[in-house]
PDB file of N, CA, C and O in Angstrom:
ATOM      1  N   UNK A   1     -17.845  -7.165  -9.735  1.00  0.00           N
ATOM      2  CA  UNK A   1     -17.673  -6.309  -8.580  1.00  0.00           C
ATOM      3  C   UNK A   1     -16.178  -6.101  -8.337  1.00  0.00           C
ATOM      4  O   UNK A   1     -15.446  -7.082  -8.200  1.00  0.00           O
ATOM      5  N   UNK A   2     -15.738  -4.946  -8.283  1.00  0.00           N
ATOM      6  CA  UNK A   2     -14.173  -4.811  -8.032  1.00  0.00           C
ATOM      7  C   UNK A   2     -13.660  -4.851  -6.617  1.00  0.00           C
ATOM      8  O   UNK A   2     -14.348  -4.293  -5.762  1.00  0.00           O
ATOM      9  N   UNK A   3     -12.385  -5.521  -6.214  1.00  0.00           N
ATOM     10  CA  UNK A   3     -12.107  -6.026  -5.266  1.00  0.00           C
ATOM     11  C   UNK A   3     -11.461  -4.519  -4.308  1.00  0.00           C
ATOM     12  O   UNK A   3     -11.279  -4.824  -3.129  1.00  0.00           O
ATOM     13  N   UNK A   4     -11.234  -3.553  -4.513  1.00  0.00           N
ATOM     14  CA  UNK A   4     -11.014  -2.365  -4.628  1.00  0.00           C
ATOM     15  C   UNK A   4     -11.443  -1.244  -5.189  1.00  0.00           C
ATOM     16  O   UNK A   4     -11.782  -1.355  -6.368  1.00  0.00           O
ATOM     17  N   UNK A   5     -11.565   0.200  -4.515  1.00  0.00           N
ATOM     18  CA  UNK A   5     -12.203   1.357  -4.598  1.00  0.00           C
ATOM     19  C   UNK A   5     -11.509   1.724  -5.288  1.00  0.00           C
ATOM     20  O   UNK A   5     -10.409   1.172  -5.336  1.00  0.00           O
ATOM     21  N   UNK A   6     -11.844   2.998  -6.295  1.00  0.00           N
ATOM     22  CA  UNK A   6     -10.955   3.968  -7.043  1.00  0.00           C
ATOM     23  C   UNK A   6      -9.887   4.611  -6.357  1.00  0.00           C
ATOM     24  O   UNK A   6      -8.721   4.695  -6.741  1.00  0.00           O
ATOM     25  N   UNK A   7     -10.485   5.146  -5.099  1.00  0.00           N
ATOM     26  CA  UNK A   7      -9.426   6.048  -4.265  1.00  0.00           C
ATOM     27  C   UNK A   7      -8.149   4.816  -3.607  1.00  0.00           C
ATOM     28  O   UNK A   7      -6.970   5.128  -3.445  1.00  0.00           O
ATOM     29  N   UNK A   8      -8.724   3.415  -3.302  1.00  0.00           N
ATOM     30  CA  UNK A   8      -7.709   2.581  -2.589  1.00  0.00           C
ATOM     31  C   UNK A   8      -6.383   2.278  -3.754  1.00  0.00           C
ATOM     32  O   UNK A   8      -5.202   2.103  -3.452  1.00  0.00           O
ATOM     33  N   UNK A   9      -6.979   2.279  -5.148  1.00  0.00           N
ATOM     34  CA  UNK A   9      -6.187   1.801  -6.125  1.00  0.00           C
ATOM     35  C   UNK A   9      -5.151   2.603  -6.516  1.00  0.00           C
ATOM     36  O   UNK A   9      -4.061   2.332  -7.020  1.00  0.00           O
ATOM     37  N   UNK A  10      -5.842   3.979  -6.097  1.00  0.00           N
ATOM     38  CA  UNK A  10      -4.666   5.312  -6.748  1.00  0.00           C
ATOM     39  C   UNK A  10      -3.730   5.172  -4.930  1.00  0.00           C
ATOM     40  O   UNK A  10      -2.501   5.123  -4.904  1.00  0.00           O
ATOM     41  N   UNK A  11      -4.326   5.141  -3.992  1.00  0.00           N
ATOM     42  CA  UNK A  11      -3.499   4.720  -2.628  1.00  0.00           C
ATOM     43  C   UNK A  11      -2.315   4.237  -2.902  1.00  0.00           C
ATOM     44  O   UNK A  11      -1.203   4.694  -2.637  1.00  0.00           O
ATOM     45  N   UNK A  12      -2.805   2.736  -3.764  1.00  0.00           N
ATOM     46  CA  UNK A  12      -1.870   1.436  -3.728  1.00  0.00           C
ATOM     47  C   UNK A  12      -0.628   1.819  -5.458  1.00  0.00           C
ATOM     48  O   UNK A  12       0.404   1.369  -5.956  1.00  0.00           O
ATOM     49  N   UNK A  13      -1.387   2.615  -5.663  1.00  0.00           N
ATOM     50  CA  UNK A  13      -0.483   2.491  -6.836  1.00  0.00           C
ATOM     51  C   UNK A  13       0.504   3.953  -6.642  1.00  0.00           C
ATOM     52  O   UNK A  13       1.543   3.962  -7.303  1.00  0.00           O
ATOM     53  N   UNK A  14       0.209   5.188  -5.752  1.00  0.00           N
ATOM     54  CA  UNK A  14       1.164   5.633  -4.960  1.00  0.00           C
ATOM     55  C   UNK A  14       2.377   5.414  -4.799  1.00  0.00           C
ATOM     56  O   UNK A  14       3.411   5.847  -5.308  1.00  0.00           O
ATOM     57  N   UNK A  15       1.909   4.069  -3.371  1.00  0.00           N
ATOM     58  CA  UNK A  15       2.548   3.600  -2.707  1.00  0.00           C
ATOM     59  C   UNK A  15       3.877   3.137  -3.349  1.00  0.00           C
ATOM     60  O   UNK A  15       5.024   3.404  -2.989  1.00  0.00           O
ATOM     61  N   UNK A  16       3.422   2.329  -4.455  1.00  0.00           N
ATOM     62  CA  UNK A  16       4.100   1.191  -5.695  1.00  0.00           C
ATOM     63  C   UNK A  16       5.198   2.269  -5.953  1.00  0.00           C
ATOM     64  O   UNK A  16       6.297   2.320  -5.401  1.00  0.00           O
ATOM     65  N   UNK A  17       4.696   3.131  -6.902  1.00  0.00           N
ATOM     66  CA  UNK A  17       5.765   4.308  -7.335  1.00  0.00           C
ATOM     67  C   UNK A  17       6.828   4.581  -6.572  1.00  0.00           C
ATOM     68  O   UNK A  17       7.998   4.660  -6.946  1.00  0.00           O
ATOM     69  N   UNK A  18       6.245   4.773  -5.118  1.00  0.00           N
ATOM     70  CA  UNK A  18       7.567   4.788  -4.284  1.00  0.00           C
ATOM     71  C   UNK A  18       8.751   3.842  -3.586  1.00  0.00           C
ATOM     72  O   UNK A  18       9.789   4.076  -2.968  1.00  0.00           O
ATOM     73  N   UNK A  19       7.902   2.423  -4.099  1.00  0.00           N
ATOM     74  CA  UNK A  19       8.811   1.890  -4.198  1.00  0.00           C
ATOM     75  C   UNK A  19       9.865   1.317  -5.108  1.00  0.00           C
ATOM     76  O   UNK A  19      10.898   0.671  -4.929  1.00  0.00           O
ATOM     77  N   UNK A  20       9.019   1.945  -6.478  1.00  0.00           N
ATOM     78  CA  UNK A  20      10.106   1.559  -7.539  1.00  0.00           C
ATOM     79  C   UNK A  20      10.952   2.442  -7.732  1.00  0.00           C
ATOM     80  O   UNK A  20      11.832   2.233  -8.567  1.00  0.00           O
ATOM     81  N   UNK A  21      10.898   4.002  -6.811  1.00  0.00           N
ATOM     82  CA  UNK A  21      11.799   4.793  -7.103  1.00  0.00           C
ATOM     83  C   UNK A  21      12.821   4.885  -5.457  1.00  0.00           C
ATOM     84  O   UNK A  21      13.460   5.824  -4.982  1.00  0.00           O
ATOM     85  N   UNK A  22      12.607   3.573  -4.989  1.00  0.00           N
ATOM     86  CA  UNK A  22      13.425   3.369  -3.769  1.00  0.00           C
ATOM     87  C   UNK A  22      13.076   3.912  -2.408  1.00  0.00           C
ATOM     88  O   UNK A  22      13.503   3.447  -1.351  1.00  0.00           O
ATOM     89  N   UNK A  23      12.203   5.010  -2.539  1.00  0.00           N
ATOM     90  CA  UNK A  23      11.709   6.114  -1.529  1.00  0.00           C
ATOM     91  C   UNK A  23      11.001   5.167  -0.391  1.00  0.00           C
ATOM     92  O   UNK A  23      11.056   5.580   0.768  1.00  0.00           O
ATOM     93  N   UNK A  24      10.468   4.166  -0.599  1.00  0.00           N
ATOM     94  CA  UNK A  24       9.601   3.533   0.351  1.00  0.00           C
ATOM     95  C   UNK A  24      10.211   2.932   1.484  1.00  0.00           C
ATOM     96  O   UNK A  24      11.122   2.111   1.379  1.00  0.00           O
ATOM     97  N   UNK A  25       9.650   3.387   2.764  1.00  0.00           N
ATOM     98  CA  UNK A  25      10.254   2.745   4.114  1.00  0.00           C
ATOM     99  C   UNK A  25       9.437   2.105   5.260  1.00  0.00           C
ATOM    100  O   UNK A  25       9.009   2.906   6.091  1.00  0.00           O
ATOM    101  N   UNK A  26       9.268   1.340   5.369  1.00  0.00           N
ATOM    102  CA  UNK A  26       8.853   0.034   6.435  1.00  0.00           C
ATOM    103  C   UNK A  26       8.028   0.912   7.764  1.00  0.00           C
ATOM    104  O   UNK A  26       8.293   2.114   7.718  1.00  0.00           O
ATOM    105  N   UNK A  27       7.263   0.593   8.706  1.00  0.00           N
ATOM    106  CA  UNK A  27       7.058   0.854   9.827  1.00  0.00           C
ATOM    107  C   UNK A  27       7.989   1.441  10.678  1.00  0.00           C
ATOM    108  O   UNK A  27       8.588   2.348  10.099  1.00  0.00           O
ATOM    109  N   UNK A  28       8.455   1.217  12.206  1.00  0.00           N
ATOM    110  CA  UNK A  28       9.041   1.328  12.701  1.00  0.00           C
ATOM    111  C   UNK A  28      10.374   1.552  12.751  1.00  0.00           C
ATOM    112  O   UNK A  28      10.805   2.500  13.408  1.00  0.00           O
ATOM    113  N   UNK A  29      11.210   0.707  12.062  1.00  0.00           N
ATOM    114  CA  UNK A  29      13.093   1.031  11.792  1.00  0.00           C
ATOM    115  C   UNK A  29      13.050   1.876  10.880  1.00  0.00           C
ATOM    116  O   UNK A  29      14.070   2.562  10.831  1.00  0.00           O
ATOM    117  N   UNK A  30      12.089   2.172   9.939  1.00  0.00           N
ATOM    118  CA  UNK A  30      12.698   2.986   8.808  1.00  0.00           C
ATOM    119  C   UNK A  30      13.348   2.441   7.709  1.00  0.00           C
ATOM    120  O   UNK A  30      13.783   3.062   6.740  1.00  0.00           O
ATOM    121  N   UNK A  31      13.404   0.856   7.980  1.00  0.00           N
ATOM    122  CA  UNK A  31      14.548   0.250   6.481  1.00  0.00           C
ATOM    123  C   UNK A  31      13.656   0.445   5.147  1.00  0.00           C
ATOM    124  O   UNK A  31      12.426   0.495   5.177  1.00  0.00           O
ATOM    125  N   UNK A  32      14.348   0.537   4.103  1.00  0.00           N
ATOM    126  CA  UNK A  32      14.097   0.531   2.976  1.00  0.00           C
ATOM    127  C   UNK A  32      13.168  -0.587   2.313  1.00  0.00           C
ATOM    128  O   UNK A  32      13.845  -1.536   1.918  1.00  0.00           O
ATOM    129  N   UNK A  33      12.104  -0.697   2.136  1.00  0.00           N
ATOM    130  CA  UNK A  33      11.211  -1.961   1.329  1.00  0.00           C
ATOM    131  C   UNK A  33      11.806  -2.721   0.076  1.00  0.00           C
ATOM    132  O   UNK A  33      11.933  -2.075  -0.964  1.00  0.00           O
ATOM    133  N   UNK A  34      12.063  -3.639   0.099  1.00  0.00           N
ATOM    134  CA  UNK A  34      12.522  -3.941  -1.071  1.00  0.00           C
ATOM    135  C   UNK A  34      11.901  -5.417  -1.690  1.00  0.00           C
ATOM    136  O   UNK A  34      12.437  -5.954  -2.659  1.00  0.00           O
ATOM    137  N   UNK A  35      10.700  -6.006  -1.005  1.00  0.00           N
ATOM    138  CA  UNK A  35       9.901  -6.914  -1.257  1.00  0.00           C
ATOM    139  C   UNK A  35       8.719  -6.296  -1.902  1.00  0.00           C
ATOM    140  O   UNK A  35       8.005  -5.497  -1.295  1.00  0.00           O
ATOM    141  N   UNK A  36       8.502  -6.667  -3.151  1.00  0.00           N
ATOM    142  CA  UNK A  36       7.259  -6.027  -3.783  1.00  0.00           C
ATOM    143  C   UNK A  36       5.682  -6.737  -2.928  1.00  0.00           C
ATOM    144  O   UNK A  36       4.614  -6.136  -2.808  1.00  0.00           O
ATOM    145  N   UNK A  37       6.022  -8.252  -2.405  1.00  0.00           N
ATOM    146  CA  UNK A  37       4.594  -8.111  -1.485  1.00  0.00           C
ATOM    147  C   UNK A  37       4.406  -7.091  -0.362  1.00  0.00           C
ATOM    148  O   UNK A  37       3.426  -6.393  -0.102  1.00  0.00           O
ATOM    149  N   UNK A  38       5.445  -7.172   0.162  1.00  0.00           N
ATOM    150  CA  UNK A  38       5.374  -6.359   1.413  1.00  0.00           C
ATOM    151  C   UNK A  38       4.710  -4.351   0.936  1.00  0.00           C
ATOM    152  O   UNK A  38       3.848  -3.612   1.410  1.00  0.00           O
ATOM    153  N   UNK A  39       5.816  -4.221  -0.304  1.00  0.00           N
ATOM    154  CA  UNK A  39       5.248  -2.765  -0.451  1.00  0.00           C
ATOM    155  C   UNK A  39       3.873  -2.856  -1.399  1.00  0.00           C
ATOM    156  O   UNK A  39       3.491  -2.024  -2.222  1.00  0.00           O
ATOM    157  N   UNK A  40       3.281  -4.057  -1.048  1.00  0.00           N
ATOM    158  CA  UNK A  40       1.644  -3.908  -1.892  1.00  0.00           C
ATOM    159  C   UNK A  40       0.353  -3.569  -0.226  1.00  0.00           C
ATOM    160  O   UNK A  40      -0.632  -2.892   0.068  1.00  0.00           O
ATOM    161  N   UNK A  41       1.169  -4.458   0.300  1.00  0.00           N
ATOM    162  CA  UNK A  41       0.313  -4.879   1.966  1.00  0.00           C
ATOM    163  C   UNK A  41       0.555  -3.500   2.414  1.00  0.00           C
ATOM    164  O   UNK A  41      -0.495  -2.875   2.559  1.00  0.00           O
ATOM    165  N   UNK A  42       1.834  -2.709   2.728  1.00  0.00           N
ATOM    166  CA  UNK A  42       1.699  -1.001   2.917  1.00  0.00           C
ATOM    167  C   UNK A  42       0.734  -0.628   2.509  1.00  0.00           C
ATOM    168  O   UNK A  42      -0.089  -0.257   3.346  1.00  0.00           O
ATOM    169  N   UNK A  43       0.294  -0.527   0.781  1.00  0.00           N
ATOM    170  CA  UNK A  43      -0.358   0.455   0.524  1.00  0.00           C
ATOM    171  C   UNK A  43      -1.797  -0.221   0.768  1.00  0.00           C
ATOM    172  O   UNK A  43      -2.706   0.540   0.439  1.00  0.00           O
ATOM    173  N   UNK A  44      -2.243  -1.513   1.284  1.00  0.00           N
ATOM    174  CA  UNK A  44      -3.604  -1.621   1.124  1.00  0.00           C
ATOM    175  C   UNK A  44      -3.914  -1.399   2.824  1.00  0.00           C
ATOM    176  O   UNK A  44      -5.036  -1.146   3.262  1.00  0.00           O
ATOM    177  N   UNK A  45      -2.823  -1.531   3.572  1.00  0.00           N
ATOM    178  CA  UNK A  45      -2.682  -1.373   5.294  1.00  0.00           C
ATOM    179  C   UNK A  45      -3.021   0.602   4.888  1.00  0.00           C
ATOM    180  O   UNK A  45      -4.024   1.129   5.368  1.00  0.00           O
ATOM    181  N   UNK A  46      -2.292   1.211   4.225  1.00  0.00           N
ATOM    182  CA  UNK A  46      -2.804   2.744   4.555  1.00  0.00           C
ATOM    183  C   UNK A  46      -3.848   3.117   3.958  1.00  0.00           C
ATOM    184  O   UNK A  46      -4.419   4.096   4.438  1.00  0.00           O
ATOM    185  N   UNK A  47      -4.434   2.471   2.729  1.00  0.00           N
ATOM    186  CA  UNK A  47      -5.924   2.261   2.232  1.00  0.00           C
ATOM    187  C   UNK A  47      -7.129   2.125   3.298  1.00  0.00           C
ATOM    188  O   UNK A  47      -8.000   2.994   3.274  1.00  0.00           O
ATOM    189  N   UNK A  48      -7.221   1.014   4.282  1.00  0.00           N
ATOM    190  CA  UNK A  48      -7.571   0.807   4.607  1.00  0.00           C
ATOM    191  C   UNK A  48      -7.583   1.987   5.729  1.00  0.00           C
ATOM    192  O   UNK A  48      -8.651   2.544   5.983  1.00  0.00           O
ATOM    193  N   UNK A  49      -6.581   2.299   6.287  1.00  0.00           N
ATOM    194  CA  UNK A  49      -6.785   3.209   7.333  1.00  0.00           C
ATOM    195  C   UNK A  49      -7.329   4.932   7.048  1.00  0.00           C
ATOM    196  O   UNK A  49      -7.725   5.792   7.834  1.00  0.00           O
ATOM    197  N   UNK A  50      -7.137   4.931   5.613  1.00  0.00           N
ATOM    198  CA  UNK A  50      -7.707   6.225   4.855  1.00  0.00           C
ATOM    199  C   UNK A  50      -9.338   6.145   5.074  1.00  0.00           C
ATOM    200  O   UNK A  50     -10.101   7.080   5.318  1.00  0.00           O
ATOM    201  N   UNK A  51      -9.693   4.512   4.886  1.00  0.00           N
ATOM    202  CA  UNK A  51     -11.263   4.456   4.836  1.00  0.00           C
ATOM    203  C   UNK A  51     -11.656   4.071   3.882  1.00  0.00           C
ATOM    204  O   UNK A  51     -12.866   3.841   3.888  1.00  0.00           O
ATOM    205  N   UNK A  52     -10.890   3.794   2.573  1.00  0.00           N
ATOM    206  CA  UNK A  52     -11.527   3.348   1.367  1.00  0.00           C
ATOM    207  C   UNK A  52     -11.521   1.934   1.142  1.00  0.00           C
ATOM    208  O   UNK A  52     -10.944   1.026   1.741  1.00  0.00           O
ATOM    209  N   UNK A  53     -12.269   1.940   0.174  1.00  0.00           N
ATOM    210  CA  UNK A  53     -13.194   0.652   0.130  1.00  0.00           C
ATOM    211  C   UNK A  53     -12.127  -0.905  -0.111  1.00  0.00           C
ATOM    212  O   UNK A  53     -12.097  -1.265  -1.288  1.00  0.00           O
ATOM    213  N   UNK A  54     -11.656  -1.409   0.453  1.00  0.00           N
ATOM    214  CA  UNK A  54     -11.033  -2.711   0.612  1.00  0.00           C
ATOM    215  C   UNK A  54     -11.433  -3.750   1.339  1.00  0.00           C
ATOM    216  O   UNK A  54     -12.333  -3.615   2.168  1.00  0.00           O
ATOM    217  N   UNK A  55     -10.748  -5.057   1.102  1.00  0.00           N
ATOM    218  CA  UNK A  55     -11.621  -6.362   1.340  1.00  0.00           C
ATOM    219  C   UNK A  55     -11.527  -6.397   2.358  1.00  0.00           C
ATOM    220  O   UNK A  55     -10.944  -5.355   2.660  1.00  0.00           O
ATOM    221  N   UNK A  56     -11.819  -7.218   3.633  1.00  0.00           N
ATOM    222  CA  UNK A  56     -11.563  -7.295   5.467  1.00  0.00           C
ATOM    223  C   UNK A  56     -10.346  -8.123   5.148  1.00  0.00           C
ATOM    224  O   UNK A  56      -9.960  -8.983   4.357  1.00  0.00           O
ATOM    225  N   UNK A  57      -9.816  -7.183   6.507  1.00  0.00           N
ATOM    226  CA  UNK A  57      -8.370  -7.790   7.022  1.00  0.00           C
ATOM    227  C   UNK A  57      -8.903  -9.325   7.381  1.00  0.00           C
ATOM    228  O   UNK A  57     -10.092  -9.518   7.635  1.00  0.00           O
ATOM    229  N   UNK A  58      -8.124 -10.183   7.382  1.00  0.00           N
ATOM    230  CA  UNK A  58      -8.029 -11.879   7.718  1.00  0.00           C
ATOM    231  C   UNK A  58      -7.230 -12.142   9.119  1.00  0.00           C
ATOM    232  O   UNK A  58      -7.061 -13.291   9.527  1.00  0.00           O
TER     233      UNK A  58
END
């Protein structure tokens, strides 16, 4: 059983891209992401809010 949807994975792997090309920015201040956990939790935090299929928040 996969721990993730097709649509959450292309979400999260988006997300990724933009942060390896620096583009990616945090919540509120706007700073630049530069922790690869943090820019994984973005893309499964906007996954989740898209609606696609991911595990429950903890």
């Amino acid at each position: 059983m996969n721990k993730y949807g097709p649509k959450a994975q292309a979400k999260i792997h988006h997300v990724m891209e933009e942060f390896e090309q620096g583009k990616l920015k945090s919540g509120r201040d706007g700073k630049k992401v530069t922790d690869r956990d943090q820019a994984i939790a973005i893309g499964i935090s906007e996954a989740r809010k898209a609606g696609y299929k991911t595990p429950k928040h903890r």
